[in-house]
TIVO-2410 file (N, C-alpha, C; in nm, 3 decimals):
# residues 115
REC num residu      c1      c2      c3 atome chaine
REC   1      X   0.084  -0.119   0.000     N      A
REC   1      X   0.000   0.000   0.000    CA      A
REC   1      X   0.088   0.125   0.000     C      A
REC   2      X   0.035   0.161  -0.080     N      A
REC   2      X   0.090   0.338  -0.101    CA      A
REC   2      X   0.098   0.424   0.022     C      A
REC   3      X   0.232   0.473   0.075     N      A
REC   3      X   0.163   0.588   0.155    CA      A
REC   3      X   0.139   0.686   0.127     C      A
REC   4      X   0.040   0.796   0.254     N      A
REC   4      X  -0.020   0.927   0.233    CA      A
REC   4      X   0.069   1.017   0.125     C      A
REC   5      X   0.170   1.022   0.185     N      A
REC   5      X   0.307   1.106   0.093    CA      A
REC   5      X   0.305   1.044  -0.044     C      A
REC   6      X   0.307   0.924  -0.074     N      A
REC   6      X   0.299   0.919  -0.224    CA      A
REC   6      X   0.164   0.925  -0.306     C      A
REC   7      X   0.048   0.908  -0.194     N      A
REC   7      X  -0.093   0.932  -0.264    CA      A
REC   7      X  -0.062   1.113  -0.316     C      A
REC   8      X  -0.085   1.183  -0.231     N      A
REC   8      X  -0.051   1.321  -0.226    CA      A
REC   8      X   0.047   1.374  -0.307     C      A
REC   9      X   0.161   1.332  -0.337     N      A
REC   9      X   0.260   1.362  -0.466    CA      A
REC   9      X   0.205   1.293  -0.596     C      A
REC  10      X   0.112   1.201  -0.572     N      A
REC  10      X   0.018   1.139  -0.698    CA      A
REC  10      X  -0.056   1.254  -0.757     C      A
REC  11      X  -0.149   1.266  -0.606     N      A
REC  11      X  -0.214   1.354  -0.660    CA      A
REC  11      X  -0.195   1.521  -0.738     C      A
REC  12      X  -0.135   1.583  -0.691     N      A
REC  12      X  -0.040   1.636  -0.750    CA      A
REC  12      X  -0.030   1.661  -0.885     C      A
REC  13      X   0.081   1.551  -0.955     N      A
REC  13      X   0.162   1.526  -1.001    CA      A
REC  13      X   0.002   1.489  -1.146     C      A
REC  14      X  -0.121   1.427  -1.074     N      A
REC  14      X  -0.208   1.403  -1.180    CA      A
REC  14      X  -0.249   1.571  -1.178     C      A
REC  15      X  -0.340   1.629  -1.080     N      A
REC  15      X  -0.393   1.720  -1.151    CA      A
REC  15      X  -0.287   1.859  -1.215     C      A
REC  16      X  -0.161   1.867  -1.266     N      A
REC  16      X  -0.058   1.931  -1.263    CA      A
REC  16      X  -0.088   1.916  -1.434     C      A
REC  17      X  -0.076   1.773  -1.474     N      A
REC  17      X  -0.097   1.714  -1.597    CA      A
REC  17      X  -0.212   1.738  -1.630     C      A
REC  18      X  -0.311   1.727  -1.586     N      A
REC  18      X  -0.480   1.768  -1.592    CA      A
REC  18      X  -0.454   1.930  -1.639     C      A
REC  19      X  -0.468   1.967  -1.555     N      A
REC  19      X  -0.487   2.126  -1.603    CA      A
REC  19      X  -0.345   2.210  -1.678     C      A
REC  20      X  -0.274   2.134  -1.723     N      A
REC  20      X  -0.147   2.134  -1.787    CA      A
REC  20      X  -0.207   2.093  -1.958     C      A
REC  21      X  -0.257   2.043  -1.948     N      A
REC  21      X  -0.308   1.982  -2.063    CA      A
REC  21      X  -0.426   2.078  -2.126     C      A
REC  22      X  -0.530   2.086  -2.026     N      A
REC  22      X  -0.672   2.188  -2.096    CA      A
REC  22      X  -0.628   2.293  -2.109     C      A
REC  23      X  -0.503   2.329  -2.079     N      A
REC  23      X  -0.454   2.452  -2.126    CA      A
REC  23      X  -0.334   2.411  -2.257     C      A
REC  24      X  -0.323   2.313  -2.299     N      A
REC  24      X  -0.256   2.284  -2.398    CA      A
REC  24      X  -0.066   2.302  -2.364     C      A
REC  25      X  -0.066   2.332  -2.249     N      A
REC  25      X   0.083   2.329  -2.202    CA      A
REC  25      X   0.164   2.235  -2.202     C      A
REC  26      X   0.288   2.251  -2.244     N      A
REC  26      X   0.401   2.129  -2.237    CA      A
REC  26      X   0.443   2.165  -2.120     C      A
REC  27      X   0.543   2.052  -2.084     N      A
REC  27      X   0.630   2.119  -1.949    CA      A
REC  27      X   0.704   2.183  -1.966     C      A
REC  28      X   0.739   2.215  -2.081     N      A
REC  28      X   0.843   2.342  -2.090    CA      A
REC  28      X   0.767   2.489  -2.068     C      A
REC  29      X   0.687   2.460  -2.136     N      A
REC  29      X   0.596   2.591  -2.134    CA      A
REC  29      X   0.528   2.626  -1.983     C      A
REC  30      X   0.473   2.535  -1.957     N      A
REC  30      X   0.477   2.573  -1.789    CA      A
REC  30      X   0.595   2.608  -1.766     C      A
REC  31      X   0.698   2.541  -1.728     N      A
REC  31      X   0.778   2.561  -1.653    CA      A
REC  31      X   0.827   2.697  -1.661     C      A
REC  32      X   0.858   2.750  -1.824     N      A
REC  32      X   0.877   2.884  -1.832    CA      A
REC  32      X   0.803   3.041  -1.762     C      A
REC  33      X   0.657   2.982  -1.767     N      A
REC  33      X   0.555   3.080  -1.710    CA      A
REC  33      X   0.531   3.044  -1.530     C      A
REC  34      X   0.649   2.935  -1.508     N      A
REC  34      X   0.615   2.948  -1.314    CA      A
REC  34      X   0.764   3.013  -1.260     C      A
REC  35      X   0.884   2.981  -1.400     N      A
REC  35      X   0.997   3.030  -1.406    CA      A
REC  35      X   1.113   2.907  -1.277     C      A
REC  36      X   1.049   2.756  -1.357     N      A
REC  36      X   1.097   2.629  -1.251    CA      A
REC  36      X   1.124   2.629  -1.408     C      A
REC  37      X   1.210   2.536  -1.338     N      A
REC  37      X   1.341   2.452  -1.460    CA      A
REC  37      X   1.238   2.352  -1.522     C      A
REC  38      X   1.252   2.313  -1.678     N      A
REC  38      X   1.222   2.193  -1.686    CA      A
REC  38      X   1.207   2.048  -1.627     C      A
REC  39      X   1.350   1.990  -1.539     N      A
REC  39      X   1.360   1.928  -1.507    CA      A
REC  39      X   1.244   1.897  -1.360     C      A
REC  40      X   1.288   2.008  -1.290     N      A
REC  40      X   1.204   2.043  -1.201    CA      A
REC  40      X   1.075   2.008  -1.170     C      A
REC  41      X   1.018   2.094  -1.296     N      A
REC  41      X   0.863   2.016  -1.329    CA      A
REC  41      X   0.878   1.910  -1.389     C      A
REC  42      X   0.971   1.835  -1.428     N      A
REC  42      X   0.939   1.713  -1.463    CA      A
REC  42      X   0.990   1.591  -1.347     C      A
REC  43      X   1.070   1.642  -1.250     N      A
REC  43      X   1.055   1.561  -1.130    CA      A
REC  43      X   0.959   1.587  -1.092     C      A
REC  44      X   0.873   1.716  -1.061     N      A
REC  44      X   0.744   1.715  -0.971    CA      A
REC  44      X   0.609   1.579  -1.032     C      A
REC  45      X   0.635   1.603  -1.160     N      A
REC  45      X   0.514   1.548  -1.250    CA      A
REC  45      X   0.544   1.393  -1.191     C      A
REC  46      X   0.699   1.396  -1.201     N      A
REC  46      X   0.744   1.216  -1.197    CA      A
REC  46      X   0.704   1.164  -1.072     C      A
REC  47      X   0.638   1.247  -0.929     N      A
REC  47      X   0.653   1.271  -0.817    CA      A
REC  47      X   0.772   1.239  -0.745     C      A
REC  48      X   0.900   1.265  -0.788     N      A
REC  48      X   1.023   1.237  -0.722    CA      A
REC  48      X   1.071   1.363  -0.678     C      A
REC  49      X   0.985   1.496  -0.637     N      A
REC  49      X   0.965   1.604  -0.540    CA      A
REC  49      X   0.877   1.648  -0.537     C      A
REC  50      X   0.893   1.718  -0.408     N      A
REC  50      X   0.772   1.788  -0.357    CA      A
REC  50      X   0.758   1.963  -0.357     C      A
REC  51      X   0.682   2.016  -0.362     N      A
REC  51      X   0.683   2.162  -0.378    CA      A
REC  51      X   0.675   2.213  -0.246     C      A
REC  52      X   0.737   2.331  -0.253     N      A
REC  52      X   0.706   2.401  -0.123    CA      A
REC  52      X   0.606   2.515  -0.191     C      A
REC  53      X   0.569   2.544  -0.078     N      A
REC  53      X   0.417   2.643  -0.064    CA      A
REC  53      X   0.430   2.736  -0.180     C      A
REC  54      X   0.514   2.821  -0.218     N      A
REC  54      X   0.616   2.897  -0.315    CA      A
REC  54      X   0.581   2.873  -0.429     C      A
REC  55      X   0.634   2.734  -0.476     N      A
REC  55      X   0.622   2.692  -0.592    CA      A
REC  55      X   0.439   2.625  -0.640     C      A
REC  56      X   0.390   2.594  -0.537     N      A
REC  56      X   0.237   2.529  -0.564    CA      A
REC  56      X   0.154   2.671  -0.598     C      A
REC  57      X   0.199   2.767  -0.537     N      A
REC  57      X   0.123   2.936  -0.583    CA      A
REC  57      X   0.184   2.961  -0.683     C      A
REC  58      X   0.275   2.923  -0.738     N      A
REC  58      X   0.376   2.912  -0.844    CA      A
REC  58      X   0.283   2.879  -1.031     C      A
REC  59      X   0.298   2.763  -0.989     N      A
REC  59      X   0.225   2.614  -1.035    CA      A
REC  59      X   0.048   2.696  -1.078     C      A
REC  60      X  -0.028   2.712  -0.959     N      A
REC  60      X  -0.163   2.739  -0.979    CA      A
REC  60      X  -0.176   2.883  -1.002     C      A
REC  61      X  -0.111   2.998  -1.045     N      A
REC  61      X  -0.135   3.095  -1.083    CA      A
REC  61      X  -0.114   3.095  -1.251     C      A
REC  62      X   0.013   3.008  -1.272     N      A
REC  62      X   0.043   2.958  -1.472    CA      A
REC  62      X  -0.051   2.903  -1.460     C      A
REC  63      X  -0.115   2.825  -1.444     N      A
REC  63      X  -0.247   2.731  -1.427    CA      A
REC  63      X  -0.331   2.794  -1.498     C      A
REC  64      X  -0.397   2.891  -1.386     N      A
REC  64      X  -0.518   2.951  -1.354    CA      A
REC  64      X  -0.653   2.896  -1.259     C      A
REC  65      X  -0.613   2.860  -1.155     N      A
REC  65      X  -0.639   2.803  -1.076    CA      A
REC  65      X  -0.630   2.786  -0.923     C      A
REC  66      X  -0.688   2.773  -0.821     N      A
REC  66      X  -0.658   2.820  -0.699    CA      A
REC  66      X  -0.589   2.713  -0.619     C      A
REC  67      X  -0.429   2.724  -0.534     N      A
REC  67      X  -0.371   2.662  -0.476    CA      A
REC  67      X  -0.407   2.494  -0.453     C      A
REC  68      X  -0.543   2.519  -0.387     N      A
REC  68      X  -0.623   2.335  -0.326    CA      A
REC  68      X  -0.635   2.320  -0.442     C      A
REC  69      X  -0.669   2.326  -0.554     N      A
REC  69      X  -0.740   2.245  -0.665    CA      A
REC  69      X  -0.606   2.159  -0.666     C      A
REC  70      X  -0.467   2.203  -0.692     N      A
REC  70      X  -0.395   2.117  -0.744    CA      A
REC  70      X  -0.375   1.982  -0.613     C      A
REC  71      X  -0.437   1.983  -0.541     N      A
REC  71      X  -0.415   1.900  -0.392    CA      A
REC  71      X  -0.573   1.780  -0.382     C      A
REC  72      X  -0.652   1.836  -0.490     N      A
REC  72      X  -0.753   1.729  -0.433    CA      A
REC  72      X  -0.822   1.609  -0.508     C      A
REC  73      X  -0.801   1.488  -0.473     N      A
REC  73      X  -0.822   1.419  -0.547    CA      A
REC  73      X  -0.898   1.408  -0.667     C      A
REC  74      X  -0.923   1.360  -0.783     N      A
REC  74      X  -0.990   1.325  -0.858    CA      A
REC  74      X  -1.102   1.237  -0.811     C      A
REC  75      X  -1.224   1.282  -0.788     N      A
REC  75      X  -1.364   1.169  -0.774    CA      A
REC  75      X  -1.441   1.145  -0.882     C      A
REC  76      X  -1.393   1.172  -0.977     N      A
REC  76      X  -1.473   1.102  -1.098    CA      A
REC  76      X  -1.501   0.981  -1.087     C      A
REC  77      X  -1.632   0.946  -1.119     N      A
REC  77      X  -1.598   0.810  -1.132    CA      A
REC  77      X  -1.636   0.721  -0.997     C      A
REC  78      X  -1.615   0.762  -0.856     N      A
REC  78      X  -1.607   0.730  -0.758    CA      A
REC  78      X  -1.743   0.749  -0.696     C      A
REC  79      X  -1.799   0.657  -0.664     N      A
REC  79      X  -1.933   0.641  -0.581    CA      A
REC  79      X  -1.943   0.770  -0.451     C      A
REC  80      X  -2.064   0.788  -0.485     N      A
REC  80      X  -2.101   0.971  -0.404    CA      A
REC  80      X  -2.056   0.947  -0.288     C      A
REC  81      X  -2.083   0.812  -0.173     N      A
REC  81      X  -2.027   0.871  -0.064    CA      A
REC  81      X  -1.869   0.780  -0.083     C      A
REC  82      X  -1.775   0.900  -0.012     N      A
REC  82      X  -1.643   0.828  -0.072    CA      A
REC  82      X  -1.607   0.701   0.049     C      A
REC  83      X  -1.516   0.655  -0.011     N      A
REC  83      X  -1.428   0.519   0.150    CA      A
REC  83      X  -1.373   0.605   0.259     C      A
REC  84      X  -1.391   0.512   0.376     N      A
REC  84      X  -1.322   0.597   0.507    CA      A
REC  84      X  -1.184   0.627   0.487     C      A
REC  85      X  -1.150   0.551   0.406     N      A
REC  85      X  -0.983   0.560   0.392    CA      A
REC  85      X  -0.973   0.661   0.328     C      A
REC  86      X  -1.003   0.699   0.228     N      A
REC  86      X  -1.000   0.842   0.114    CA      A
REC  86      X  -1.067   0.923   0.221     C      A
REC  87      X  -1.163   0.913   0.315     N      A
REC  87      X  -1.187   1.050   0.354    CA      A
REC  87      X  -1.094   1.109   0.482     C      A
REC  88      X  -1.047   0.991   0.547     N      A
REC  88      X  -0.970   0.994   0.629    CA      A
REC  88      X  -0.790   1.052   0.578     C      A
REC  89      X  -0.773   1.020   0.446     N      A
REC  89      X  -0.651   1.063   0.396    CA      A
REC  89      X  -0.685   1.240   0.375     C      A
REC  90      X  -0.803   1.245   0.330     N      A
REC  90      X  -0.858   1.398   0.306    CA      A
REC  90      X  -0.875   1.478   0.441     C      A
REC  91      X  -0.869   1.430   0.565     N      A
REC  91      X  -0.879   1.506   0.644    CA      A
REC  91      X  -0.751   1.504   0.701     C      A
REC  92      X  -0.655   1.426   0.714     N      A
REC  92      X  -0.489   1.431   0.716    CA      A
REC  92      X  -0.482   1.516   0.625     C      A
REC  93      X  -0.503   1.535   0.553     N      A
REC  93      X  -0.454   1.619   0.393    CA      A
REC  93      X  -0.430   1.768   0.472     C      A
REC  94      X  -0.591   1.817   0.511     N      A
REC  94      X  -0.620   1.929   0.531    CA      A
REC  94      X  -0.547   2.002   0.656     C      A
REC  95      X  -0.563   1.867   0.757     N      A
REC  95      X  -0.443   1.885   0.858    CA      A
REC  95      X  -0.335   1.962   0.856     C      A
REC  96      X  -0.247   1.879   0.738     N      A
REC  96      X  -0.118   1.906   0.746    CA      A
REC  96      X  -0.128   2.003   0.673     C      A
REC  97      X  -0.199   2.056   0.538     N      A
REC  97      X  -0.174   2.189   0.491    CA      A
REC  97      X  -0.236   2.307   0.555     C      A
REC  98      X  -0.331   2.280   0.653     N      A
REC  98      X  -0.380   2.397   0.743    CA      A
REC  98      X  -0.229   2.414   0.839     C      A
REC  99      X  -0.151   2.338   0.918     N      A
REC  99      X  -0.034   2.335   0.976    CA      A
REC  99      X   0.094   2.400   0.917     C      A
REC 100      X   0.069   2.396   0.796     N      A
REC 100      X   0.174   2.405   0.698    CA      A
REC 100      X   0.194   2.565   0.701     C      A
REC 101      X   0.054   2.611   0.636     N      A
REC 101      X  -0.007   2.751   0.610    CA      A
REC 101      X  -0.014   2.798   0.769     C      A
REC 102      X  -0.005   2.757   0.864     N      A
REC 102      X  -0.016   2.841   1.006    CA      A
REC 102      X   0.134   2.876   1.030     C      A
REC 103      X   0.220   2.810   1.023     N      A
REC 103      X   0.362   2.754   1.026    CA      A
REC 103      X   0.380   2.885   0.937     C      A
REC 104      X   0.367   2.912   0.793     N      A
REC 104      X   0.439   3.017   0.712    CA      A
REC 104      X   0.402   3.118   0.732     C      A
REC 105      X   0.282   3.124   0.764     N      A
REC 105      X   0.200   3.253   0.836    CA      A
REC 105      X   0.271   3.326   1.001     C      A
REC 106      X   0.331   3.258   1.050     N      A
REC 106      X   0.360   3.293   1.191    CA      A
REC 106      X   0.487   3.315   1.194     C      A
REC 107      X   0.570   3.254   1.056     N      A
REC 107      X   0.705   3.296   1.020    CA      A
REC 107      X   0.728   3.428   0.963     C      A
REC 108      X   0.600   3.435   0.846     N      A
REC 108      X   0.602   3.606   0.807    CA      A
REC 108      X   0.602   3.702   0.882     C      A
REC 109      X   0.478   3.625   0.993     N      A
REC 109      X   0.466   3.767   1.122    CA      A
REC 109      X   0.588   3.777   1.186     C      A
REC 110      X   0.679   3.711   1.226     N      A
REC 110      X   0.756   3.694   1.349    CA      A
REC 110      X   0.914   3.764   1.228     C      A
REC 111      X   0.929   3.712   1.074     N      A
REC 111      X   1.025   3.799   1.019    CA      A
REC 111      X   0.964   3.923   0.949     C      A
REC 112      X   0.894   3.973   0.935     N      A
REC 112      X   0.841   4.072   0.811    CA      A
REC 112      X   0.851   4.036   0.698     C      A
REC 113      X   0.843   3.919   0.699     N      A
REC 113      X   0.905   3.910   0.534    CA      A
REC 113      X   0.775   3.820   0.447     C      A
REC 114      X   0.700   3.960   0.417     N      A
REC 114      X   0.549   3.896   0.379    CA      A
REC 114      X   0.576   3.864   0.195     C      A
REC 115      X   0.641   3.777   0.143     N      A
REC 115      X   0.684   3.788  -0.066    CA      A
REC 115      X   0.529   3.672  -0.078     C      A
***
């Protein structure tokens, strides 16, 4: 079984390609308009890294698209009420990026350094 960390760099790494695509983008061409290296985005895509907060506002502004979209699973397809396991990974999810976002938030306040 997969863990959380590689569901989550899955996920990712699919909707990156998803909305990479309806916009007709290569990875070069993203990569140029988030101003990440080719390679870069093409480890992210490969999920063999992870983005920091930076680069995912990065990512979903070339997009056109808001930060969570690129974070939440795909339910197509998937029976209306979802498995405990998927909802339970979705509320870890939110966890750790509500933690994440309190964490960078309390660093800005505490340096001034609001970029």
């Amino acid at each position: 079984m997969k863990s959380e960390t590689e569901l989550i760099r899955k996920v990712l790494s699919n909707n990156i390609k998803k909305f990479r695509g309806i916009l007709n983008y290569t990875q070069e061409k993203l990569a140029e308009k988030t101003g990440l290296s080719s390679q870069t985005l093409n480890d992210i895509e490969g999920c063999r890294r992870w983005v920091s907060s930076k680069t995912l506002s990065k990512l979903a502004k070339a997009l056109n698209i808001n930060e969570f979209e690129l974070l939440l699973p795909d339910i197509q397809g998937i029976a209306q009420k979802p498995k405990k396991s998927s909802l339970k990974s979705l509320i870890t999810l939110k966890k750790k990026l509500k933690n994440l976002i309190d964490t960078q938030f309390e660093e800005a306040i505490d340096t001034g350094n609001f970029k």
